[in-house]
C-alpha positions in Angstrom: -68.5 32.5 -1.0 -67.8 31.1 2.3 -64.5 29.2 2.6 -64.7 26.2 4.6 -61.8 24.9 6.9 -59.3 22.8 5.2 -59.0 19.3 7.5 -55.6 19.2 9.6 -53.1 17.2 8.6 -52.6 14.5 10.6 -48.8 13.2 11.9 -49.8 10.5 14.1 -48.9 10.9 17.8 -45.2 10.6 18.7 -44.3 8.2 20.7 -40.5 8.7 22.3 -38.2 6.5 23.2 -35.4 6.2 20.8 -31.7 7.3 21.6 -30.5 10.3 19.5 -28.8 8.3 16.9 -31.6 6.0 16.5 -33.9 8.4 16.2 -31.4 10.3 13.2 -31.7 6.7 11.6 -34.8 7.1 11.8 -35.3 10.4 9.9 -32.8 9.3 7.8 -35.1 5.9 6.8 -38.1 8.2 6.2 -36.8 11.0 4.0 -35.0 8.0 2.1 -38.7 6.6 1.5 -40.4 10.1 1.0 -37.4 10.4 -2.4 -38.3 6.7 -3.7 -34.6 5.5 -2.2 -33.0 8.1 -4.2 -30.3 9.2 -1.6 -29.6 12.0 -3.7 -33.1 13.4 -3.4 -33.8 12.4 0.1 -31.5 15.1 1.2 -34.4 17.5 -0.8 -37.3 16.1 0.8 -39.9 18.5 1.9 -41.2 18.4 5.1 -44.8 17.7 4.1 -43.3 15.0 2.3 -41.1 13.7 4.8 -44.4 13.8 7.2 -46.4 12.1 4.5 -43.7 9.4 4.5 -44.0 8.6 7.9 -47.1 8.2 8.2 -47.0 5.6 5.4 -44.3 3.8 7.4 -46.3 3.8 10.6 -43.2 5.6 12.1 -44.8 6.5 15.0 -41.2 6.3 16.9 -39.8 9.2 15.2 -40.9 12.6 15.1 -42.6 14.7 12.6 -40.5 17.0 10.6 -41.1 20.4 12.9 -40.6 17.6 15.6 -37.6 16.5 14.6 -35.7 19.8 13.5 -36.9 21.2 16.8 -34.9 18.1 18.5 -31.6 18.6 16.1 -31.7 22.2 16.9 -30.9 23.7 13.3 -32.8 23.9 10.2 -34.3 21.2 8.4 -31.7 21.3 5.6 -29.2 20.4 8.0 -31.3 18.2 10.3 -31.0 16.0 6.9 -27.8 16.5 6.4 -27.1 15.2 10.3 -29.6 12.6 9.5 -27.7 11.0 6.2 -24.2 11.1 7.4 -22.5 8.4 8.9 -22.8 8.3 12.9 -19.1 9.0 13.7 -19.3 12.1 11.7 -22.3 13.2 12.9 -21.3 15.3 16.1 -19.0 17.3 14.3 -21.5 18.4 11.7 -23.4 19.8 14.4 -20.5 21.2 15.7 -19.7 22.8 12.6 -23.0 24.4 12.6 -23.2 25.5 16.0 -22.5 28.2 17.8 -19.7 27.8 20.4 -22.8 27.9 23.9 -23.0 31.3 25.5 -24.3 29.5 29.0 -21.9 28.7 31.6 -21.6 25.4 33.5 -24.7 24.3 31.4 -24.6 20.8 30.2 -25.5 22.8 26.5 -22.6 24.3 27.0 -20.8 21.4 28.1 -22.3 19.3 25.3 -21.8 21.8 22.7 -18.4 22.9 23.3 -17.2 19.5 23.2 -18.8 19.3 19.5 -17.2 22.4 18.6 -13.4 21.4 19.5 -14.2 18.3 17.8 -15.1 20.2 14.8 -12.2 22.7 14.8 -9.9 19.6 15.0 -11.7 16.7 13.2 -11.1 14.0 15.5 -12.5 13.4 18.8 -9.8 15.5 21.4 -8.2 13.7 24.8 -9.3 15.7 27.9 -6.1 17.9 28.1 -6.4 18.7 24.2 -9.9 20.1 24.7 -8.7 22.5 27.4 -5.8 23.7 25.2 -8.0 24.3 22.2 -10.5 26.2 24.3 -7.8 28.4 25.4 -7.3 28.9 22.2 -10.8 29.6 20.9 -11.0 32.0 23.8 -7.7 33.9 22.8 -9.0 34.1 19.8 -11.9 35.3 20.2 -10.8 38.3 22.3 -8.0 39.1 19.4 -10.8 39.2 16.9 -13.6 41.3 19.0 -11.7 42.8 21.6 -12.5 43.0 25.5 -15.7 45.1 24.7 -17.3 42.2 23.1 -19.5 39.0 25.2 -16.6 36.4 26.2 -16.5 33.0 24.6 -18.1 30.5 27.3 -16.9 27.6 26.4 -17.0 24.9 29.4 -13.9 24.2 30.8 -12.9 20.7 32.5 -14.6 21.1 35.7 -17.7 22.3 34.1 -17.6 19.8 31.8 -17.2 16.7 34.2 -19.6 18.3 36.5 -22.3 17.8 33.1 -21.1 15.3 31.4 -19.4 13.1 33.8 -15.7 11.4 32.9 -14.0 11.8 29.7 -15.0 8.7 28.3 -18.7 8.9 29.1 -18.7 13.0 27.7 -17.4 11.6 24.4 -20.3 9.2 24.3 -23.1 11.7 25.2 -21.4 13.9 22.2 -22.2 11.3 19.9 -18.3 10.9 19.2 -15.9 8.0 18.2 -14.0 7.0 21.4 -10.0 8.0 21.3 -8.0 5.8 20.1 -6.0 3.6 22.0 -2.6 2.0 20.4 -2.0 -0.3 23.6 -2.7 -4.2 22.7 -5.7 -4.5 23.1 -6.9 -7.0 26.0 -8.1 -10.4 25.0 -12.2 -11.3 26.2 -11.9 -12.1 29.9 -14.0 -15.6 29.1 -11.3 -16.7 26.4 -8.0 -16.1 28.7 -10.1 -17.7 31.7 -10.7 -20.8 29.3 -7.6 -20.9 28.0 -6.8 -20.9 32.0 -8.7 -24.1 32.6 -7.6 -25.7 29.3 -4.0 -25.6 30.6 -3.9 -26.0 33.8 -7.4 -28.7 34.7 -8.0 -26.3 37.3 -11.0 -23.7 38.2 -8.6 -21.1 39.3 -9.7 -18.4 41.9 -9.1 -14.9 40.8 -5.8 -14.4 42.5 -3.9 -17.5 40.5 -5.6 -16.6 37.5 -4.0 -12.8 37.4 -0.9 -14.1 38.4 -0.9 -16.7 35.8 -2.1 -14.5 33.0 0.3 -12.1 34.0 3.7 -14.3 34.0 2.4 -15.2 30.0 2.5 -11.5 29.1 -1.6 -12.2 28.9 -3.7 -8.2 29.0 -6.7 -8.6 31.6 -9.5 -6.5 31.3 -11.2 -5.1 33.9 -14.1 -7.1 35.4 -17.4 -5.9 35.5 -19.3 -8.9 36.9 -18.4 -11.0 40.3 -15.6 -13.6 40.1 -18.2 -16.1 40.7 -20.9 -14.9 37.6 -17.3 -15.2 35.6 -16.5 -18.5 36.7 -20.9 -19.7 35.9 -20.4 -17.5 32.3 -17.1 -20.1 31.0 -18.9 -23.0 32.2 -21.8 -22.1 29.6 -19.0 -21.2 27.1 -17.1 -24.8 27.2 -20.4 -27.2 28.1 -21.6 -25.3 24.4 -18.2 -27.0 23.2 -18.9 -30.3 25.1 -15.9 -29.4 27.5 -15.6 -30.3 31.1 -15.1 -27.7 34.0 -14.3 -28.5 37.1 -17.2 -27.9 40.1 -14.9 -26.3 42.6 -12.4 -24.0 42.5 -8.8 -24.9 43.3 -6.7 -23.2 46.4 -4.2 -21.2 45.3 -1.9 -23.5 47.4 -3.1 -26.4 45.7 -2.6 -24.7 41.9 0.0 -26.2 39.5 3.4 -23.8 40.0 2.7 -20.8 38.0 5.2 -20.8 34.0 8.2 -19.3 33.8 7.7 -15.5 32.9 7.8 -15.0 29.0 9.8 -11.8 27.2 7.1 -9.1 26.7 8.1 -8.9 23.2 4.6 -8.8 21.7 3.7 -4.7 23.6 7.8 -4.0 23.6 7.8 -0.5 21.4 9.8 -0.6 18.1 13.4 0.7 18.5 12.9 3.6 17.2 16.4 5.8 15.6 17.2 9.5 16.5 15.9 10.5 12.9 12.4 8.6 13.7 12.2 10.9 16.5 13.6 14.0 15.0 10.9 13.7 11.8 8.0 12.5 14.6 9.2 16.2 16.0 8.6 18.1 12.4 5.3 15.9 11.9 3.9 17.4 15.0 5.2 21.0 14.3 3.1 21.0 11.2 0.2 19.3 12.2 -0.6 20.3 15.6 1.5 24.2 16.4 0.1 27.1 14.9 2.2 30.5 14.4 4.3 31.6 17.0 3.0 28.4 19.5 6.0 26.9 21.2 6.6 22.8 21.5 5.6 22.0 24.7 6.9 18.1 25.9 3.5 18.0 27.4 1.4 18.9 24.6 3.7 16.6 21.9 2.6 13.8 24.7 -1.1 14.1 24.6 -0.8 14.3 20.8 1.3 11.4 20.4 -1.0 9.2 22.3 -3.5 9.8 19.4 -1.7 10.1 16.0 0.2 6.8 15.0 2.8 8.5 12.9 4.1 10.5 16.2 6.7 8.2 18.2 6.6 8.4 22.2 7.7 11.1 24.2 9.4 8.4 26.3 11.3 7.7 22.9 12.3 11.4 22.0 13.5 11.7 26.0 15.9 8.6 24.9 17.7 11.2 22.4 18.3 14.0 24.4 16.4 16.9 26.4 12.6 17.6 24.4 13.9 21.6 23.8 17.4 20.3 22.6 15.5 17.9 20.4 13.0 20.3 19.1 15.8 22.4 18.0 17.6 19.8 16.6 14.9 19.0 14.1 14.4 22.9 13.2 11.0 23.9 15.1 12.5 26.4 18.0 
């Protein structure tokens, strides 16, 4: 009895394209599909039936299963798993999963690493708290294996910026949610600049309209575009209101005298008491100093910028010396 060859499945032809989010939406659509919109069972889809499913869909855009776990980098129980959680969360599942890189001054390593601090600490780190916990990873490392064993290689800051870029843009390669910023933030540009115009008749150039926006306490965010493009962008915004705008722009000699400076109440910090600070000083013993770790003032700083129950360092120094302080509130 002969056998005769079975046909070859066929995936339809990838076609790339997508980011690497979009493209985990995308697996996360099809196995969805593939278990009948049973979000239980799409994390259970095979991955015949996961390929079956997108070829129904036509979901040429996303890879096949093999595809797909090759692009994840881990098995396709976990690609899945990656796949069905939410985005922000998504980095530190691979974290968790990974290995911390063995290759130095690699963007893998680079890329991975960061994932991996993110992991150990939940949240996305600041650029001085990754260094300290790879320090730490490192020590530990060499406590637990000895000397005898491969180092950790995890990329320090220069490696990192050198494959990655700056802080903000590593963060956003890593898939991660951006640090948190407690400043006010900055109103649109286009909505202070009308409110500009509304007040004062004038098309201001960009010198008055700083100087104005600052003497009202007013944030202004960086530009991106040329003061001109600005100026064309809020003439769009108030014509769609039926609003006037002048043609020309005014000299700054000829601009109405700029108003009286105004208190800066609304970013003033809360007036904090010596027991906020001394409890802010416990909170961050317990959440952020392991065993036998001193407080450092520069390590409660960077973590203060990112937990909202932590006061200022600026408010501790207002109460004394940070190591009289620290001992004050019992953490050595």
């Amino acid at each position: 009895m002969s056998l005769q060859p079975q046909p070859r499945l066929q995936t339809g032809r990838f076609e790339p394209g997508l980011s690497f989010q979009a493209f985990l939406n995308g697996v996360a659509e099809i196995a969805l599909e593939a278990a009948g919109n049973d979000a239980e069972q799409a994390l259970r889809v095979t991955m015949s039936q996961f390929d079956g499913a997108r070829l129904r869909l036509g979901r040429v855009d996303v890879p096949s299963a093999a595809g797909a776990r090759k692009r994840v980098g881990f098995g396709w129980k976990t690609t899945l798993l990656v796949a069905h959680a939410p985005a922000a969360r998504r980095a530190h599942l691979l974290g968790m999963r990974a290995s911390p890189p063995a290759q130095r001054d690699s963007g893998v390593a680079a890329l991975r690493g960061l994932q991996h601090v993110a992991f150990r600490l939940g949240v996305t780190p600041s650029a001085l708290r990754y260094d300290e916990e790879v320090r730490r990873a490192e020590r530990e490392h060499h406590r637990k294996f000895g000397a005898g064993r491969r180092p950790l290689e995890l990329a320090r800051s220069g490696a990192r910026h050198d494959a990655l870029g700056p802080w903000p843009d590593a963060i956003a390669v890593a898939g991660l949610a951006p640090t948190i910023d407690y400043r006010t933030p900055a109103p649109p540009l286009l909505e202070t600049l009308d409110r500009c115009i509304e007040v004062t008749t004038i098309l201001p150039r960009e010198t008055y309209f700083n100087a104005w926006a600052q003497a009202l306490d007013i944030p202004v965010p960086a530009r991106t575009e040329p003061w001109a493009n600005t100026l064309e962008a809020v003439r769009q915004r108030r014509a769609l209101r039926g609003l006037e705008t002048p043609e020309r722009t005014t000299r700054d000699s000829e601009c109405p005298p700029l108003p009286t400076p105004v208190e800066r109440r609304a970013r003033r910090a809360k007036r904090h008491s010596k027991g906020d600070a001394l409890r802010s000083l416990q909170v961050y013993a317990e959440r952020y100093l392991t065993k036998g770790k001193a407080a450092r003032q520069r390590h409660y700083k960077d973590c203060s910028r990112g937990d909202p129950d932590l006061v200022g360092a600026n408010t501790i120094a207002r109460f004394g010396k940070f190591e009289a302080m620290c001992s004050e509130a019992g953490i050595g």
